[in-house]
C-alpha positions in Angstrom: -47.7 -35.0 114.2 -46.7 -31.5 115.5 -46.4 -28.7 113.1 -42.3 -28.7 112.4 -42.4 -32.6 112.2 -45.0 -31.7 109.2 -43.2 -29.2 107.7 -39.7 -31.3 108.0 -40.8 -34.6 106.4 -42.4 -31.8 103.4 -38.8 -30.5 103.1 -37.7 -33.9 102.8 -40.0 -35.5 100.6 -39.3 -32.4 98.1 -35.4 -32.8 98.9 -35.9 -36.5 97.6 -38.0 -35.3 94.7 -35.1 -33.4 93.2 -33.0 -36.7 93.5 -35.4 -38.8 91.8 -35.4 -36.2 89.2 -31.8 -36.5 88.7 -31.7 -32.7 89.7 -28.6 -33.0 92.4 -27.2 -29.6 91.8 -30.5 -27.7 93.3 -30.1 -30.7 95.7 -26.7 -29.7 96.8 -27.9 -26.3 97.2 -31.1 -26.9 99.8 -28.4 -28.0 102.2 -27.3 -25.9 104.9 -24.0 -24.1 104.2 -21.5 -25.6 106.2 -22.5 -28.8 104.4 -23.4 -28.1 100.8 -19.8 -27.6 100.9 -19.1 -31.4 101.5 -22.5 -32.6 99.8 -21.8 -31.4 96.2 -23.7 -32.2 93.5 -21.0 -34.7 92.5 -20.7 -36.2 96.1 -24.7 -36.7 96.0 -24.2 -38.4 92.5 -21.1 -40.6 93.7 -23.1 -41.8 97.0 -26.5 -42.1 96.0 -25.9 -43.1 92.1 -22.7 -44.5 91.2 -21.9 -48.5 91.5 -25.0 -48.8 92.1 -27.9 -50.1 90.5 -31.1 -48.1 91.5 -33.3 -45.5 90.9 -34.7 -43.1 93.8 -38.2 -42.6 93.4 -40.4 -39.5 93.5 -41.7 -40.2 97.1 -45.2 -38.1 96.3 -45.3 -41.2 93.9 -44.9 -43.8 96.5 -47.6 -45.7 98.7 -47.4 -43.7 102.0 -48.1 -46.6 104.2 -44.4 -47.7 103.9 -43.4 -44.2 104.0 -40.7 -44.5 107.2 -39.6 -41.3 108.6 -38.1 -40.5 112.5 -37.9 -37.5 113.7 -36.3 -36.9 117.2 -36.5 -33.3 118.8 -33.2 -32.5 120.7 -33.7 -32.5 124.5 -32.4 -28.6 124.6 -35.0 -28.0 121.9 -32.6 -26.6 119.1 -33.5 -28.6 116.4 -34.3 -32.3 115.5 -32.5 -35.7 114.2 -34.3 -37.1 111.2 -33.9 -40.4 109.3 -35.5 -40.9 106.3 -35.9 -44.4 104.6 -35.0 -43.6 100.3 -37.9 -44.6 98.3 -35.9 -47.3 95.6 -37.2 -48.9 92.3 -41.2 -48.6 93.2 -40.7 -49.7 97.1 -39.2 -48.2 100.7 -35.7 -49.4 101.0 -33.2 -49.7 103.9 -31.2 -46.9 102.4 -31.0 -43.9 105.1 -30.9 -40.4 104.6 -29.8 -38.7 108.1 -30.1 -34.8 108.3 -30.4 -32.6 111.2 -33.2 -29.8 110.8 -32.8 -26.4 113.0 -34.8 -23.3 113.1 -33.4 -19.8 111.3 -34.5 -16.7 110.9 -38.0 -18.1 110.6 -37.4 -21.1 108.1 -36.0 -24.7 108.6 -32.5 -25.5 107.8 -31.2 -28.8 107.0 -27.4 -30.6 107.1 -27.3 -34.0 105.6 -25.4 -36.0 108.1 -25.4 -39.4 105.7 -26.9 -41.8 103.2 -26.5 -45.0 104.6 -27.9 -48.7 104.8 -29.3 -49.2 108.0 
């Protein structure tokens, strides 16, 4: 694994973290202007919490061997597509995070595209 595909699934994982721990306002926040915007904290709590009947897990807590993340570098090399299988009640679901990752000033940015099942 290359050295951005490293630091991109530690952004992630930490992103995720902040979900499990309920903490969607900081959430909201990590994302990239334009789309913190759309992805409020009470956007991220009508998607990824109501109707439903789960619990995101800390993925840090999770087995790592189910641990499903894709990361595809854009052919003009300006960032990457990423898809991100949501740990759910102690196991790797088929819910989908989707975020784009690009280089700034030195640091990764990410946009959340979607949460979706797959």
């Amino acid at each position: 694994m290359k050295d951005e595909e490293k630091e991109i699934t530690e952004i992630i994982r930490n992103w995720i973290k902040l979900l499990s721990e309920n903490r969607l306002e900081e959430a909201s926040k990590q994302i990239a202007n334009d789309a913190n915007q759309f992805w409020t904290e009470d956007r991220l709590k009508a998607v990824v919490f109501t109707d439903k009947n789960f619990k995101i897990e800390n993925p840090y807590e999770m087995n790592p061997e189910g641990e499903r993340v894709e990361i595809y570098e854009f052919d003009d090399n300006s960032g990457w597509a990423v898809e991100y299988d949501l740990p759910i009640e102690k196991r790797w679901s088929d819910l989908t995070a989707q975020f784009t990752f690009r280089k700034n000033k030195g640091k990764m940015d990410f946009t959340l595209e979607d949460i979706h099942v797959l």
